[in-house]
C-alpha positions as CSV (number, residue, x, y, z in Angstrom):
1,X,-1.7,25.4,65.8
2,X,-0.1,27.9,62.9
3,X,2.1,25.0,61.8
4,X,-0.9,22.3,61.8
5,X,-2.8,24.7,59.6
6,X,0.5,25.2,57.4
7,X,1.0,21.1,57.5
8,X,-2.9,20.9,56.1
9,X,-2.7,23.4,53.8
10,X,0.7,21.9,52.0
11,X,-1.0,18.8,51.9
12,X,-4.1,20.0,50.4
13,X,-2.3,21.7,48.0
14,X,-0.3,18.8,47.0
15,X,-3.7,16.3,46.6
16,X,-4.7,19.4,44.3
17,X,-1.9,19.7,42.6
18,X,-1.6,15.6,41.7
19,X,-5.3,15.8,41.3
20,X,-4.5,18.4,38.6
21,X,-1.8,16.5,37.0
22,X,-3.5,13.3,36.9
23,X,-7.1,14.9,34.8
24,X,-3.9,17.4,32.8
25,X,-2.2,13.9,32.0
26,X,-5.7,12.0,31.1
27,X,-7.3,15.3,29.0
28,X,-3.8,14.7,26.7
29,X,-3.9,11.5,26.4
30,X,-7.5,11.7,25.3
31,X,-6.8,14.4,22.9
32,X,-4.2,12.3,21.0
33,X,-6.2,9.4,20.7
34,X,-9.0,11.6,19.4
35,X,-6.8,13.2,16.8
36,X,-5.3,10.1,15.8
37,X,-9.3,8.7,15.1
38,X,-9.5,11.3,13.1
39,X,-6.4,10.6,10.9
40,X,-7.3,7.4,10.6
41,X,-11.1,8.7,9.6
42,X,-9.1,10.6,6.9
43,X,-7.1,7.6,5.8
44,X,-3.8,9.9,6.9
45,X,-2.3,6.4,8.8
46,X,1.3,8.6,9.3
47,X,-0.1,11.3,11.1
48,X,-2.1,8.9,13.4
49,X,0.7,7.0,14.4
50,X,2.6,10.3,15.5
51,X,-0.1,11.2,18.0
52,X,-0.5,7.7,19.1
53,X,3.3,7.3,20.3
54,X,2.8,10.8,22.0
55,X,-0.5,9.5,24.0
56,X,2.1,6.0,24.5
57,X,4.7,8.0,26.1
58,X,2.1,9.9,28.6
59,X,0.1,6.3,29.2
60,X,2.2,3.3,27.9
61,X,-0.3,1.0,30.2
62,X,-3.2,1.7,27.5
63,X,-4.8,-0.5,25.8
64,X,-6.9,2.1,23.8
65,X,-3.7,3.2,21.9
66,X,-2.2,-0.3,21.5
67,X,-5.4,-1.0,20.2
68,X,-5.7,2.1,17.8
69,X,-1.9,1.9,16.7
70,X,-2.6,-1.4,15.4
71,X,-5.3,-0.6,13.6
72,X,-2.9,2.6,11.7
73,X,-0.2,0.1,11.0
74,X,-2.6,-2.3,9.4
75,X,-4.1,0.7,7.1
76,X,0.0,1.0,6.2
77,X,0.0,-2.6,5.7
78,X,2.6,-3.6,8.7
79,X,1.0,-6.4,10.0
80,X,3.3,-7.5,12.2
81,X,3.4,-4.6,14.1
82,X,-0.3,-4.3,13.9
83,X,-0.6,-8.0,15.6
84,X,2.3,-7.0,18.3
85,X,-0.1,-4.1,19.4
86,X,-3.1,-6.2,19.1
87,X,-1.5,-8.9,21.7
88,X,-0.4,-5.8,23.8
89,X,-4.1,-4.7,23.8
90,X,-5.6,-7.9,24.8
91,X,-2.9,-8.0,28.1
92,X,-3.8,-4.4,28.8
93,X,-7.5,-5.1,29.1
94,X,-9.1,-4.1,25.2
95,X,-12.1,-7.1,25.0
96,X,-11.1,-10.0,23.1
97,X,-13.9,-9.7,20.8
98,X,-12.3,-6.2,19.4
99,X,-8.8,-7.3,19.0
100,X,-10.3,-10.9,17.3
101,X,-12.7,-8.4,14.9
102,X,-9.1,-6.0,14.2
103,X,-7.7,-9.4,13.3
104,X,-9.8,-10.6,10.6
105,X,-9.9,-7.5,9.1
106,X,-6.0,-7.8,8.9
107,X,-6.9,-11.0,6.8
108,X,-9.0,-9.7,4.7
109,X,-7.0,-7.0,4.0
110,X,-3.9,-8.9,3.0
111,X,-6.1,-11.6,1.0
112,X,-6.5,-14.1,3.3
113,X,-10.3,-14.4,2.5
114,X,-10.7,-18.3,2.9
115,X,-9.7,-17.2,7.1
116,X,-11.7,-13.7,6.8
117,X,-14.5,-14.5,4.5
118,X,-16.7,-16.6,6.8
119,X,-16.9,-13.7,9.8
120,X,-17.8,-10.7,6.8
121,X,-21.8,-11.3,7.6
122,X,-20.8,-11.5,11.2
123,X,-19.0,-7.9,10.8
124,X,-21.3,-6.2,8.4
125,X,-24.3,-7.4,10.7
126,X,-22.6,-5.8,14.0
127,X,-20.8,-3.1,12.1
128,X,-20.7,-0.9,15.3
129,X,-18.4,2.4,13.8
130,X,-16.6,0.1,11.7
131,X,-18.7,-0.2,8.7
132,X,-16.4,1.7,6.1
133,X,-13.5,0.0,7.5
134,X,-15.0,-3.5,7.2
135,X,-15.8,-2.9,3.5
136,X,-12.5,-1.7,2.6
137,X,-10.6,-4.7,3.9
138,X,-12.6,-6.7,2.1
139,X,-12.6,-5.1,-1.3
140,X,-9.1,-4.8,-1.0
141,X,-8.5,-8.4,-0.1
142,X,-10.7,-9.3,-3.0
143,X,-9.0,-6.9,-5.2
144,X,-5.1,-8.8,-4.4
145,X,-6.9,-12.2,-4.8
146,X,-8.0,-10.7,-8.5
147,X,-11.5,-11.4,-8.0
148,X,-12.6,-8.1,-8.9
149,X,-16.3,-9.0,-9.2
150,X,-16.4,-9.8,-5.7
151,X,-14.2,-6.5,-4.4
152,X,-16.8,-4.3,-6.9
153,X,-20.0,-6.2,-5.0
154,X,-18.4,-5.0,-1.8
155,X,-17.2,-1.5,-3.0
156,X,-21.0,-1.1,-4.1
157,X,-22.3,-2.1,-1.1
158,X,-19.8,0.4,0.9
159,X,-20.9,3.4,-1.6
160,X,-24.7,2.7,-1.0
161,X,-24.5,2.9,3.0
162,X,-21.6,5.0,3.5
163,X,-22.7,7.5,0.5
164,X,-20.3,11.0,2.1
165,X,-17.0,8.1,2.3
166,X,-14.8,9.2,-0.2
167,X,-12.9,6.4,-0.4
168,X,-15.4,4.1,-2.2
169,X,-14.4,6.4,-5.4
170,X,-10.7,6.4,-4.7
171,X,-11.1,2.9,-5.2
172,X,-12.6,2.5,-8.3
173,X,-10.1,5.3,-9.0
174,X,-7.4,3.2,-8.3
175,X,-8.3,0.2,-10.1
176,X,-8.6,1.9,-13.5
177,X,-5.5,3.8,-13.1
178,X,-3.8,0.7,-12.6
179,X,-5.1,-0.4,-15.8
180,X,-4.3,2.8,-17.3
181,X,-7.7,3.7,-18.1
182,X,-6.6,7.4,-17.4
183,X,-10.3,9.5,-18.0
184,X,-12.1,6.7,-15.9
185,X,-9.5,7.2,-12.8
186,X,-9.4,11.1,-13.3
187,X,-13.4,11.0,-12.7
188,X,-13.6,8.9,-9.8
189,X,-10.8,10.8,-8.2
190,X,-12.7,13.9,-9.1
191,X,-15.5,12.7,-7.5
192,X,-13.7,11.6,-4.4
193,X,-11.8,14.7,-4.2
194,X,-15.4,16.8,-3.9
195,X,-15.7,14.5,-0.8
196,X,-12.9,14.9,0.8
197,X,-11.5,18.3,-0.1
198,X,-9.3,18.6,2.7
199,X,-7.2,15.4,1.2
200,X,-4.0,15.4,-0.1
201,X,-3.4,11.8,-1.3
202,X,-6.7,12.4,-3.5
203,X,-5.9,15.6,-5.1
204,X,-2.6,13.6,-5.8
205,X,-3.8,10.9,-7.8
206,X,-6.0,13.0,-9.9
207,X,-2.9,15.2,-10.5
208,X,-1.0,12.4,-12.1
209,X,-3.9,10.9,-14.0
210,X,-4.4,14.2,-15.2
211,X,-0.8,14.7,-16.2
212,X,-1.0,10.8,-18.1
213,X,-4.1,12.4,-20.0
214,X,-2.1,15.4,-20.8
215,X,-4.2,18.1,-18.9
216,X,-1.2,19.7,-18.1
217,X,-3.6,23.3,-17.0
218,X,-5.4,21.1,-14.4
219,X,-2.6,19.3,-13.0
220,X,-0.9,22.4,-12.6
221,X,-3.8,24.0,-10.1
222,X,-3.5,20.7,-8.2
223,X,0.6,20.5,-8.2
224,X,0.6,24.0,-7.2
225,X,-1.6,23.4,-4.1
226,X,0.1,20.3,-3.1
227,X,3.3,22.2,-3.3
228,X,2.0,24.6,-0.7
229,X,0.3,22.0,1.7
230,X,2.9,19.0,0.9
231,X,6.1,20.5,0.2
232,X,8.4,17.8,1.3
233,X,6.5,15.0,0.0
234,X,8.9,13.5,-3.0
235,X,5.8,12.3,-4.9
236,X,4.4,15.8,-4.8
237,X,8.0,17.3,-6.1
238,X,8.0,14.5,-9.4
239,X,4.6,15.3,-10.4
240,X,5.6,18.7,-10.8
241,X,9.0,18.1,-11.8
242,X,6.8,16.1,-15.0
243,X,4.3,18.6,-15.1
244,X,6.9,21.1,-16.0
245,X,8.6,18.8,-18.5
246,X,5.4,18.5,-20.3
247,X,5.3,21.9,-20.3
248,X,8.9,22.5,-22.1
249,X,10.3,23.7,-19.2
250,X,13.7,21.4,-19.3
251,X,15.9,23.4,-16.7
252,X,13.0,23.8,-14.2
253,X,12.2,20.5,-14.0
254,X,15.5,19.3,-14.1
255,X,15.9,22.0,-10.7
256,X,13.0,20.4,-9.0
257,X,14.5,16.6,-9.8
258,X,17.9,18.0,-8.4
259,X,16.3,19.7,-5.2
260,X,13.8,16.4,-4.5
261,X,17.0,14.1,-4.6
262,X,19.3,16.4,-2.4
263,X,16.4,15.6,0.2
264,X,15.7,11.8,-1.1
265,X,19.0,10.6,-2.6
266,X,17.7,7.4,-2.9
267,X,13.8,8.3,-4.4
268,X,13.5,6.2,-7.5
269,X,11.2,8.2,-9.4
270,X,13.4,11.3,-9.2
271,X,16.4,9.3,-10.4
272,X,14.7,8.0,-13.5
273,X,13.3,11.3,-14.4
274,X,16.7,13.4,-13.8
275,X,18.3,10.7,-16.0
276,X,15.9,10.9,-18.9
277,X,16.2,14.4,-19.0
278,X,20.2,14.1,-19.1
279,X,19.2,11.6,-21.9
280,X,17.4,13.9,-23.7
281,X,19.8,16.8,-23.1
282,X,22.1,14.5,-24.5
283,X,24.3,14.8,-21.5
284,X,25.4,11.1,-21.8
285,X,28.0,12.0,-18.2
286,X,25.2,12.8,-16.1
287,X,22.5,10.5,-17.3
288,X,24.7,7.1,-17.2
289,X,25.5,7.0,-13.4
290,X,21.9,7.9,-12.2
291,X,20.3,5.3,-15.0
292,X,22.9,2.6,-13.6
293,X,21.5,3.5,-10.3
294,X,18.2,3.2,-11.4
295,X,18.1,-0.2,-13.0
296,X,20.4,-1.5,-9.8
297,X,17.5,-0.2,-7.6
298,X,14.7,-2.1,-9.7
299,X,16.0,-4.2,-12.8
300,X,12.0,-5.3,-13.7
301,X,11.5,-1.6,-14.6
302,X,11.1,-2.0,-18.7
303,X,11.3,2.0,-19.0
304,X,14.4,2.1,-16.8
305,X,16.4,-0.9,-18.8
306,X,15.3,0.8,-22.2
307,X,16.7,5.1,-21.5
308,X,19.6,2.5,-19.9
309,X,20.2,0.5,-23.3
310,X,19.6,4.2,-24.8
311,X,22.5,5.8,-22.8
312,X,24.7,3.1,-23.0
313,X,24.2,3.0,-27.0
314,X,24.9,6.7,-27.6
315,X,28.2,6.1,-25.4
316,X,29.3,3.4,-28.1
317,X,28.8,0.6,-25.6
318,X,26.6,-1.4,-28.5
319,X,27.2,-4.9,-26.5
320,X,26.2,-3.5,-22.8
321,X,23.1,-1.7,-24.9
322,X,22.0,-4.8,-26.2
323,X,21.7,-6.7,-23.3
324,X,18.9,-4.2,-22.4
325,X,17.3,-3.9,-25.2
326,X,16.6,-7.5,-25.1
327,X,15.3,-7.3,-21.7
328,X,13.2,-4.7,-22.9
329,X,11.6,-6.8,-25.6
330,X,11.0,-10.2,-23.6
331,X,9.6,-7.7,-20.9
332,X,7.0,-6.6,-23.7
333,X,6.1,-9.9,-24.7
334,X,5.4,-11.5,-21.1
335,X,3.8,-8.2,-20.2
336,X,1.4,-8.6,-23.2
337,X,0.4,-12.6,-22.3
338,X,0.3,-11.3,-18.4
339,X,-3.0,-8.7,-19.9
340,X,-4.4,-11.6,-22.0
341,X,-4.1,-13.8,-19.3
342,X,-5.9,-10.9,-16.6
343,X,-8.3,-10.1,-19.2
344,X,-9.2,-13.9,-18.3
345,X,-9.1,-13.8,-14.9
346,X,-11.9,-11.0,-14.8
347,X,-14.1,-12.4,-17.1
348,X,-13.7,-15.8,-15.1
349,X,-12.1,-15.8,-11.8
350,X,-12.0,-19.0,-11.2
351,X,-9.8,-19.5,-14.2
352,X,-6.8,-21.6,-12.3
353,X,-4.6,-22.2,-15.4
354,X,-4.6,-18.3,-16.7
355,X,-3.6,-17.7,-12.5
356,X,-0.7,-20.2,-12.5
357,X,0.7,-19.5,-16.3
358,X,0.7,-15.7,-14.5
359,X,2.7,-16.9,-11.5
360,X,5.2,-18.8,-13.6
361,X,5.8,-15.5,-16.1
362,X,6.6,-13.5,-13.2
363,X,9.1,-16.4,-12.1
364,X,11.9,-14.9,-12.7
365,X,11.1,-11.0,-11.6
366,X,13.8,-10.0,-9.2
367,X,11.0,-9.1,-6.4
368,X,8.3,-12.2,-5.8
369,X,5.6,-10.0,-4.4
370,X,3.5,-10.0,-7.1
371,X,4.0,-13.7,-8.5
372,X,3.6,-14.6,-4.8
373,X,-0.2,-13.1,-4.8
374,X,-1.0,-14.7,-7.5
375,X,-0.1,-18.4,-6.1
376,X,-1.7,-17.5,-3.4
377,X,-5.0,-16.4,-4.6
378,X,-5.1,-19.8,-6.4
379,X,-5.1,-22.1,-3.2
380,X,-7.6,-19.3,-2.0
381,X,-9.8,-20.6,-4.2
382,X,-8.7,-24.4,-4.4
383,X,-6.3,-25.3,-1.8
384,X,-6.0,-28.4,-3.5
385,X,-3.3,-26.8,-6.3
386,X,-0.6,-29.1,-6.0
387,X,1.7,-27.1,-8.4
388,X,0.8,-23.6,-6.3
389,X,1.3,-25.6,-3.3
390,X,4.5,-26.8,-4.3
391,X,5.4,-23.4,-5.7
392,X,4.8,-21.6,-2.6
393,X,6.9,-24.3,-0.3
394,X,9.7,-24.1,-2.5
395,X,9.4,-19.8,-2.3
396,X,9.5,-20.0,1.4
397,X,12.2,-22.4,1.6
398,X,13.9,-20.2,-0.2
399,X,13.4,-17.3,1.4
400,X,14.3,-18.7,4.9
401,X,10.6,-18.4,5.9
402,X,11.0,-22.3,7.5
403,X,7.5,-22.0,9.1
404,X,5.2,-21.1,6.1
405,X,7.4,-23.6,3.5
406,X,6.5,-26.3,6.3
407,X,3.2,-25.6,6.3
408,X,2.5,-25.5,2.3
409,X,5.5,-28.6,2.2
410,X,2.8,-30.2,4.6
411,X,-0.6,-29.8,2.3
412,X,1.4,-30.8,-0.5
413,X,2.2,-34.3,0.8
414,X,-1.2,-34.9,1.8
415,X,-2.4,-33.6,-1.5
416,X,0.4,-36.1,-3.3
417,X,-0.5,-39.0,-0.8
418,X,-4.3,-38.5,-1.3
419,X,-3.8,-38.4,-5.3
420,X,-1.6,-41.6,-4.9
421,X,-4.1,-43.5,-3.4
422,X,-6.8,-42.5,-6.3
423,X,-4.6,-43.8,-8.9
424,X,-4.2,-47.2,-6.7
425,X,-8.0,-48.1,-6.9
């Protein structure tokens, strides 16, 4: 009898036991996925992603985290990865009409508007807890398709029902600092920041466009505090490093330049701005090799190829010096006609011809991304372009991307078949 009761008892305590890890297993699980939400709620996409692997490795069975880990790599713009997850969701049970919703807001998103446009009323009537996320994939799709009327129609829209989202501001923010309207991007960053406190990319931005307007007593409060909540971030280490050039302080900056690159060898910003101070120092030794390096990394940079062509010049190497020099001139003059041709573009944005003569000036970049946008946002609005059609086949071909370069090869037959037969009547 003793040893049936101890038989009963062991086995209750083992169903108790499981029991206990089963609900332990589930509560953690639950908790990442919740603070992952949340991450993503506060735009932070890299700290989502870290939680979300954790609640993979206890559950790699749910779809809820596929599902959620596909919506943090679209915010970092890995769409690949995001549709991998999306697929995984859809096998492990996540309802069709989610992942299909996550999907066109990945089209959006990258620009793809003449795919994602037609289900926008469809989203924004059945927002469900979406609604900020809808509107941001959307303006920013807009946005990289340079029709910035429609983006502004759908960032207004997001400010008026989502007044407490921050991001709405950090927006607008964005936009002007990309056209280097400095005060305008300081205040909507300002504004944004008095949303979201608590934000780190925020205070960042308004840092630098404080530090581009020459506030250097602001940026420092906001460089100081990212220091102490970001310390490893390399973006947080050149603001300050810049801050602290602006301020005269040559040798501390040129520490904090030093220290960011021991961490990030390879960090582009902190390699051009230790080699401009070694330019200015005039320490022609040091400032060569890491302005070499520089330029290798990214050859399009104008203000690289010109402390380059400075360098090299001081050194006596007049015929290496010109070379960039020139660069830096033709870089001027296409840059100039690229701003006429914009300033176009947003006063009309149907303007096909300024979009193309774009495309063509950015030809011969050494990356494509941006010419590449622009070709694209042209059959987005007429996919009838023969010469962006053509364009884009002959990028893809060349790029090894045999699928896409089919598939524009393909329009632009039937395009050159259809005008043939025109010209026949």
């Amino acid at each position: 009898m003793k040893r049936n009761g101890l038989l009963s008892l062991t086995a209750t305590l083992s169903l108790i036991i499981a029991a206990m890890s089963y609900y332990w297993s589930d509560y953690r699980l639950e908790r990442h996925l919740n603070v992952a939400r949340s991450a993503l709620k506060s735009r932070n996409a890299d700290q989502a992603l870290v939680e979300l692997e954790s609640a993979e490795k206890i559950d790699p069975a749910s779809g809820e985290v596929q599902f959620w880990m596909a919506r943090a790599y679209r915010r970092q713009g890995r769409l690949s990865s995001a549709h991998q997850c999306l697929q995984k969701a859809l096998r492990l049970g996540v309802s069709k009409s989610r992942v299909q919703r996550e999907e066109w807001l990945a089209l959006a998103q990258v620009g793809q508007l003449s795919e994602a446009k037609p289900h926008l009323t469809e989203l924004l009537l059945n927002p469900e807890d979406d609604g900020p996320d809808i509107c941001e994939a959307y303006a920013n799709g807009y946005l990289l398709s340079y029709r910035f009327a429609e983006a502004f129609a759908v960032v207004d829209a997001w400010e008026k029902d989502f007044p407490f989202d921050a991001q709405p501001q950090v927006f607008r923010g964005m936009v002007a600092y990309s056209n280097s309207s400095w005060k305008m991007a300081a205040d909507h960053f300002q504004r944004a920041l008095s949303l979201a406190p608590q934000r780190d990319d925020i205070r960042l931005r308004l840092a630098n466009a404080l530090l581009f307007l020459r506030n250097t007593s602001e940026a420092t409060i906001h460089f100081q505090q990212l220091l102490k909540t970001s310390p490893n971030d390399p973006d947080v280490s050149n603001g300050w490093g810049r801050t602290l050039l602006e301020l005269g302080k040559l040798d501390m900056a040129r520490d904090v330049f030093t220290q960011t690159l021991k961490a990030h060898p390879q960090d582009y910003d902190s390699l051009l701005a230790l080699g401009q101070v070694e330019l200015n120092a005039n320490h022609l030794d040091d400032a060569l090799p890491l302005l070499l390096k520089v330029v290798a990394l990214n050859p399009d940079d104008p203000e690289a190829r010109n402390a380059l062509a400075t360098a090299l010049q001081r050194s006596g190497r007049v015929v290496d010096a010109a070379v960039h020099f020139e660069f830096v001139k033709n870089a001027f003059e296409i840059n100039s006609r690229i701003q006429t041709l914009q300033e176009r573009v947003v006063r009309n944005s149907k303007d096909l011809e300024s979009r193309y003569e774009i495309s063509e000036l950015l030809r011969f970049r050494s990356t494509s991304t941006q010419r590449i946008q622009w070709l694209r946002s042209i059959i987005e609005i007429d996919p009838s372009h023969q010469r962006a059609q053509a364009a884009l086949a002959e990028h893809y071909q060349s790029v090894g991307d045999d699928e896409l370069a089919l598939k524009h090869q393909t329009v632009l037959e039937s395009l050159t078949r259809g005008s043939m037969a025109k010209e026949s009547f």
